[in-house]
C-alpha positions as CSV (number, residue, x, y, z in Angstrom):
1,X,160.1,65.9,-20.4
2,X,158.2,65.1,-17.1
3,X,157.4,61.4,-16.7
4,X,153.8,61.6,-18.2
5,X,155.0,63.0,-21.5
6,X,157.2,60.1,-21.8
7,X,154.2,57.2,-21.1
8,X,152.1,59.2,-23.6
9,X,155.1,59.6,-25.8
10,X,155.4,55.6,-25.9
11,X,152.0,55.2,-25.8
12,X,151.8,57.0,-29.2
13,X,155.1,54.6,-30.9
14,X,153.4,51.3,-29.3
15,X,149.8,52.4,-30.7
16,X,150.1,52.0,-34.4
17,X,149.0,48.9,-36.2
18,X,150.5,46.9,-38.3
19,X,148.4,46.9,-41.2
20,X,147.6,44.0,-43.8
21,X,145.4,46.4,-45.8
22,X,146.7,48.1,-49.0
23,X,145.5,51.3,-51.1
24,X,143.0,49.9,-54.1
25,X,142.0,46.7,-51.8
26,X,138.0,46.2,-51.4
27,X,136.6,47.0,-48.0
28,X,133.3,47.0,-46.5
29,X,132.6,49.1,-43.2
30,X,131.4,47.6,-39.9
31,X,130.7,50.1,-37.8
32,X,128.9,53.6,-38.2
33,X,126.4,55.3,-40.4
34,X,128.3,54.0,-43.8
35,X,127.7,50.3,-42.4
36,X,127.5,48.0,-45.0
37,X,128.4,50.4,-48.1
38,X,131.7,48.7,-49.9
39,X,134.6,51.2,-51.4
40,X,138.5,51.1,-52.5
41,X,140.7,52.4,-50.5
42,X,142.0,55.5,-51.9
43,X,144.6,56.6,-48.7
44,X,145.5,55.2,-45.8
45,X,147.0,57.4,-42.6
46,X,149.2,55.2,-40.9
47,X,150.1,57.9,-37.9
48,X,146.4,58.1,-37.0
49,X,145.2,54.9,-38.4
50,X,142.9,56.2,-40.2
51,X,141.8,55.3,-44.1
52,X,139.3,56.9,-46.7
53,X,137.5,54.7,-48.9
54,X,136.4,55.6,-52.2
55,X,132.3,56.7,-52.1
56,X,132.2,56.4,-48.3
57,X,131.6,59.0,-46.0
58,X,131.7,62.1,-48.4
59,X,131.5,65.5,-46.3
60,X,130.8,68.4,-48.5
61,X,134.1,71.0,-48.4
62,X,133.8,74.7,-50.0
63,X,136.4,74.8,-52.7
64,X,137.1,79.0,-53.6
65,X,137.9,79.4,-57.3
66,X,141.3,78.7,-58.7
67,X,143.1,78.5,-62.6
68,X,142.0,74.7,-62.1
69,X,138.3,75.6,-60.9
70,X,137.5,78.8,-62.0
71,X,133.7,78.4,-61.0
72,X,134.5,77.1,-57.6
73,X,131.8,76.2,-54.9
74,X,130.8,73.3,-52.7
75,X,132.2,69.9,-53.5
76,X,132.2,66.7,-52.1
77,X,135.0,64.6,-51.1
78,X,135.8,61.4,-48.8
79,X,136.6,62.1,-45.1
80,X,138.5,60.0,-42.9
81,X,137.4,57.0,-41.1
82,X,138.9,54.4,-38.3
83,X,140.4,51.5,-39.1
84,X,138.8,49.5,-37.1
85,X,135.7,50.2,-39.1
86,X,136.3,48.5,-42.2
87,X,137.1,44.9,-43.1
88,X,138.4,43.6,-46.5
89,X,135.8,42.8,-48.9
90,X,136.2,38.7,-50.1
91,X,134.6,38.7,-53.4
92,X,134.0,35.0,-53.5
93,X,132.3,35.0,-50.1
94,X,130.4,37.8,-50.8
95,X,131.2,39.1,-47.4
96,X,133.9,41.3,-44.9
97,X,136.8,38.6,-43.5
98,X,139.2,39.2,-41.7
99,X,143.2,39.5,-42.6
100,X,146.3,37.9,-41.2
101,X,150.2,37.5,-42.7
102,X,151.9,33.6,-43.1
103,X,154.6,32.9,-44.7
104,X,154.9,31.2,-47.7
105,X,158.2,30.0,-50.1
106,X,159.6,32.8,-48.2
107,X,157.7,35.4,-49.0
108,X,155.1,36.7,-46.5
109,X,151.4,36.6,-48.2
110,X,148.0,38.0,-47.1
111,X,145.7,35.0,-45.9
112,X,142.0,35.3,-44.9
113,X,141.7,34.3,-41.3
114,X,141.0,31.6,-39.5
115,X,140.4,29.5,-42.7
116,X,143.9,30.8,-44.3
117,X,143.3,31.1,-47.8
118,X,145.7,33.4,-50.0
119,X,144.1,36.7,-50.9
């Protein structure tokens, strides 16, 4: 391994995020053609930091017939989007905030940021 493998090769461990969202939390998207739609998230892709929200950005895929789906055909189905492009979904605000992590009775909880209330 030459010496710019390795920088890209840490690169790559260093570039990951450490996420405060979880699968079935509400999010709203920021950014991109889908701003402003609200979904659950369904998956989230922790090597690429990527998630797919339920209802939100739906690509259509060509599904051939199996046992399952005998008739087969075009379907559609949720495609990947950034991280950076969603933000969880306070249903009391009525509006995207953002998350941190505190520590509470010594248990680490999910706390709206910067006013710090428990999610």
């Amino acid at each position: 391994m030459n010496r710019f493998a390795a920088r890209i090769q840490a690169e790559e461990k260093h570039r990951h995020r450490n996420l405060v969202l979880k699968i079935g939390d509400e999010v709203v998207v920021i950014a991109g053609k889908e701003k402003g739609k609200r979904g659950k998230i369904l998956h989230i892709d922790r090597k690429n930091d990527r998630v797919y929200v339920e209802g939100v950005n739906k690509i259509k895929k060509f599904m051939r017939p199996t046992q399952e789906n005998p008739q087969g055909g075009v379907i559609e189905v949720e495609a990947p989007m950034d991280l950076s492009n969603v933000l969880f979904y306070d249903s009391k605000k009525k509006k995207g905030v953002r998350l941190g992590r505190k520590q509470e009775d010594g248990k680490m909880v999910r706390v709206t940021r910067p006013e710090g209330k428990t999610v």
